[in-house]
C-alpha positions in Angstrom: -30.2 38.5 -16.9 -31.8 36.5 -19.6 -31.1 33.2 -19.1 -32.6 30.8 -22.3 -34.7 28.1 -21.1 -33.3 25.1 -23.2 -30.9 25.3 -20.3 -30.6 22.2 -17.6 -29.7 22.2 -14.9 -28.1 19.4 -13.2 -27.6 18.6 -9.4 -24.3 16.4 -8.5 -25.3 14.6 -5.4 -22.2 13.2 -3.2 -22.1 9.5 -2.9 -25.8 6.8 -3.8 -28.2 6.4 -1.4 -28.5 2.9 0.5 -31.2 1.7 -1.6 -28.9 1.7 -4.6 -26.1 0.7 -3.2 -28.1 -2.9 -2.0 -29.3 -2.6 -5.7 -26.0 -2.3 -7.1 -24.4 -5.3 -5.0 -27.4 -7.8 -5.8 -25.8 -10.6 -7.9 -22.6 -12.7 -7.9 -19.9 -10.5 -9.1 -17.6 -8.3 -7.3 -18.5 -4.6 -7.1 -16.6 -1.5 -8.7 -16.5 1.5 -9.3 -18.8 3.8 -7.3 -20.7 0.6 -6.3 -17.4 -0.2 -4.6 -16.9 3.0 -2.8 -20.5 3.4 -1.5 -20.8 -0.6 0.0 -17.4 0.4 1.9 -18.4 3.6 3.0 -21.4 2.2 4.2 -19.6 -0.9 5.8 -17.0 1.7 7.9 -20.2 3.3 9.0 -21.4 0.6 10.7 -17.6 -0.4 12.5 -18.5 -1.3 16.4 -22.3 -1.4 15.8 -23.5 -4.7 14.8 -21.8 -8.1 15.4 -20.9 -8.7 12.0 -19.0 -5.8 11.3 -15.9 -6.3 13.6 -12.8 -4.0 11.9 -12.7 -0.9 9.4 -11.9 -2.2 5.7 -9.9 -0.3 3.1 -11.6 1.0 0.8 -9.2 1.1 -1.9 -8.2 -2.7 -1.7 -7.9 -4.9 -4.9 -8.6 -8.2 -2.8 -11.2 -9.9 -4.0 -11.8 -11.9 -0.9 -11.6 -9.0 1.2 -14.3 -7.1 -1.2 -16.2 -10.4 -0.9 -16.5 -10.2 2.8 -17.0 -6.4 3.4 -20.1 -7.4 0.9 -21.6 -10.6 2.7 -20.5 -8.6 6.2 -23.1 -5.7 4.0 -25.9 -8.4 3.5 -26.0 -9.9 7.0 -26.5 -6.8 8.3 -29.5 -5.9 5.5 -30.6 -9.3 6.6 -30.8 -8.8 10.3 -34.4 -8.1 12.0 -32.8 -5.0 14.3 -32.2 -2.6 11.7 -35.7 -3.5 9.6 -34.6 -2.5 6.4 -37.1 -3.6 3.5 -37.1 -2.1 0.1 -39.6 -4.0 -2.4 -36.9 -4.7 -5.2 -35.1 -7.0 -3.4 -36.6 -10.3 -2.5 -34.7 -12.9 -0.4 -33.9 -16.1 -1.9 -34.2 -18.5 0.9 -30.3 -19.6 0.4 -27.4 -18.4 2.2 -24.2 -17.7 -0.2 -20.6 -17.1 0.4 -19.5 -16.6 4.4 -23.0 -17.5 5.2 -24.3 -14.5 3.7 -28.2 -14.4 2.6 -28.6 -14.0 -0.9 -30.8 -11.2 -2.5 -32.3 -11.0 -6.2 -34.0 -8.5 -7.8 -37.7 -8.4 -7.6 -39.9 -8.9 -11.3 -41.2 -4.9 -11.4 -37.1 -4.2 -11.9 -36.1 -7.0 -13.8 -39.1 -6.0 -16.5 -37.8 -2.2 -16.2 -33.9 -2.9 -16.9 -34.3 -5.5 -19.3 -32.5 -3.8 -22.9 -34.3 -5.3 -25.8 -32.6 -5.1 -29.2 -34.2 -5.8 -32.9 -32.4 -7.5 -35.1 
């Protein structure tokens, strides 16, 4: 079979990966979308297995307080020192937000890479 090789090929993966999922929820807004899906798939993951992740959320909720607490339950458990996650985009702030929750930003190597400049 002769198969022309202008064609691409492209893998669908299930789901994001952790690292872009604590990516996608740095910031003050609520997440959506697949950013959504992934934080509360990751949060039932984690039901039973850390103190500050008591019950199993629904994922498909419209409550904006209940996506703001599956998200600061998400970052106290990024935060804690037993699970020693560390990815070098996201730099604590020193402050604690919403339901005591530490708040991440987004280190200067990204912020320089997803910056959009436009000409005018």
């Amino acid at each position: 079979m002769n198969v022309p090789s202008r064609i691409v090929y492209i893998i669908k993966r299930d789901g994001m990966t952790n690292k872009e999922m604590f990516i996608g929820i740095v910031g003050q807004g609520v997440p959506k979308g697949e950013v959504k899906a992934a934080m509360f798939a990751f949060h039932n993951k984690w039901v039973g297995k850390t103190p500050h992740i008591t019950k199993v959320e629904n994922p498909n909720t419209f409550c904006g307080s209940c996506i703001q607490r599956v998200k600061a339950n998400v970052w106290k458990l990024y935060h804690t020192d037993a699970y020693r996650w560390s990815y070098e985009e996201l730099i604590f702030s020193g402050t604690l937000g919403l339901h005591n929750a530490p708040v991440y930003k987004l280190s200067q190597e990204v912020m320089k890479q997803t910056i959009i400049r436009r000409s005018n």
